[in-house]
C-alpha angles and dihedrals in degrees: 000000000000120000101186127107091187090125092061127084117254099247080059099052091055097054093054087065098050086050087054089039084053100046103052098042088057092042092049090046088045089050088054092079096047107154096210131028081247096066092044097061089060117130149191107234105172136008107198127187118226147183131010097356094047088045088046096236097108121153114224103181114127093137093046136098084256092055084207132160125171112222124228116247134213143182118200122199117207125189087228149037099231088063094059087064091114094191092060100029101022129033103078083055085061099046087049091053097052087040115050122103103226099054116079092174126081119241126201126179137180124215121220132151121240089254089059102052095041094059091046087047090051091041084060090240095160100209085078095028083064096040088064095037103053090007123116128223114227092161134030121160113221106256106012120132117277127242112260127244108275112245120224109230117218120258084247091056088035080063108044096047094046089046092049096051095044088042086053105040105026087066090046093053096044086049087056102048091052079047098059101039084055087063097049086056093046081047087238074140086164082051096050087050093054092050098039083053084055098050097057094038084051091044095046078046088054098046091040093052091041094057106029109013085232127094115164125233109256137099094220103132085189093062094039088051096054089045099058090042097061083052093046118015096191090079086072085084093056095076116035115225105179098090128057086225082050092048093043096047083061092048085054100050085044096056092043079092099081096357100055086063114030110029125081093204092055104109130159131170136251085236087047095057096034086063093042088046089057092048084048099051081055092043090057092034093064095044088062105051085048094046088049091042094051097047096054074058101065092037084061085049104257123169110278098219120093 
């Protein structure tokens, strides 16, 4: 795997290693209050860059029309499975990411243990087979266990799996958005909210396990989003950028997750959702024509990786 970072600019670069300053200070100050010898001895193992920064078609537009800006990815590689828990390890290092001062681009990051990634890559699940192939390695600890050559699945096993994952989640998605239009009309608007969150975080699900068998666990529609993005960039279009009333309708609907549910002062308008209703039927809409599309791919026998 690569370990340079000569392709991007400088100002980039920089910010890479705050992101990695950032990340293990958290993590060491999170380790201080381990419960078990066990847990103390967790440690980080690999920080690996992904996605359009590591692959050198990044979009850096945030003053543009677009109003696009492409997110850093990283995968981080843990020795044991207490140490992925984000709320315990890993949240602080979060807050501290979206919050400091000298990063201007977002950064997300997933959490598994070594374990975890060599059986998937053994498995052939392609998320992880194209991590380590166009991936970059920011972190390796001297001595840890290396990553595992990726294994190819066949095109039968490329099908079933995307036609599992898209039989399980588009139906889902379409449930919640009638869902969620039924509580509009019933004026549940927190309600609605809550399902219309559902729908998008269970379409952006559908089109991330078609296409890579990997989805992670979060509920973030912010993350999801960016990750679906990078696979199809039409899906730029779904969610309009360009206005701060654009950009906070999406926050809304982003913080409907826990919000929506728990807090008195959340509050969101029929109009509101009714917008945000119409970006999400797109939204789903386009999910399915490149699922299905993806999915007569890999009947013809087309590669299974993105």
């Amino acid at each position: 795997m690569r370990s340079d970072l000569d392709h991007l600019p400088h100002g980039k670069q920089r910010e890479l290693q705050r992101v990695m300053e950032i990340l293990f200070e958290e993590f060491a100050d999170a380790m201080k209050s381990a419960s078990s010898p066990k847990k103390k001895d967790g440690r980080i193992l690999k920080v690996v860059l992904f996605g359009s920064y590591a692959r050198g078609n990044w979009v850096d537009e945030p003053h543009t029309a677009k109003g696009y800006l492409s997110d850093y990815d990283l995968l981080i590689v843990v020795n044991q499975q207490s140490v992925v828990d984000f709320a315990t390890y890993w949240y602080r290092a979060e807050d501290r990411l979206m919050r400091d001062a000298g990063l201007k681009t977002p950064v997300n990051f997933i959490v598994h243990t070594i374990d975890e990634v060599n059986n998937a890559l053994a498995e052939g699940q392609y998320f992880f087979s194209d991590i380590i192939k166009e991936g970059i390695a920011l972190y390796d600890l001297k001595g840890s266990t290396p990553f595992v050559t990726p294994k190819l699945q066949t095109a039968e096993e490329a099908v079933a799996t995307a036609e599992k994952h898209f039989d399980f989640w588009m139906p889902l998605a379409q449930h919640s958005l009638k869902l969620s239009r039924d509580s509009i009309d019933d004026q549940i608007l927190r309600d609605a909210a809550f399902l219309l969150h559902q729908a998008v975080e269970r379409a952006y699900t559908c089109l991330l396990l078609v296409e890579t068998n990997y989805s992670p666990s979060t509920h973030s529609i912010k993350f999801l989003r960016s990750l679906a993005e990078q696979i199809d960039p039409e899906l730029i279009t779904v969610w309009p950028r360009e206005t701060k009333h654009d950009r906070r309708l999406f926050e809304l609907l982003k913080r409907a997750y826990v919000d929506a549910r728990y807090s008195e002062h959340y509050a969101i308008t029929a109009e509101e959702l009714v917008w945000l209703g119409e970006r999400a039927e797109i939204l789903r809409t386009l999910v399915e024509t490149r699922s299905r599309e993806k999915i007569g791919q890999l009947r013809a026998g087309a590669p299974a990786g993105m």
